[in-house]
N, C-alpha and C positions, 0 to 999 in steps of 0.2 A: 556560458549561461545555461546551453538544455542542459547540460552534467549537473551544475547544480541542482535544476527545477528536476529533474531524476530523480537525484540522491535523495531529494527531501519527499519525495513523495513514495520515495520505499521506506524511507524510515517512519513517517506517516503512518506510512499501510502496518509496519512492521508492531508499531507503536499498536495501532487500532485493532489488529490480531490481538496481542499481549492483553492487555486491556478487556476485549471481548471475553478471552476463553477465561481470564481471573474472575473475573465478575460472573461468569457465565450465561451469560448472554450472549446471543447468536448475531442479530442485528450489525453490532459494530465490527466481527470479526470477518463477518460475509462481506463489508464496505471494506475489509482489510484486502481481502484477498482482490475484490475486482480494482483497488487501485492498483497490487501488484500484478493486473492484467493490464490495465492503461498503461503502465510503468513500462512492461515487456513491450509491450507494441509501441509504444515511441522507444523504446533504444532500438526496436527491429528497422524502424523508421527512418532511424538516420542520422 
């Protein structure tokens, strides 16, 4: 179950990147990256 809640919250983040820089807009791509921060620290987590 965390592997899944992981995987979906990089492809989230990955999603919200893509998204941001297309439209260009900065807001959604800055909320991409700090999920791909949450992301890292719970897989360092455990």
């Amino acid at each position: 179950m965390h592997n899944i809640l992981l995987y979906l919250l990089i492809i989230i983040a990955l999603v919200m990147i893509f998204l941001g820089i297309k439209a260009s807009m900065l807001p959604p791509a800055l909320t991409g990256v700090g999920f791909l921060v949450i992301a890292a620290m719970r897989y360092k987590k455990g």
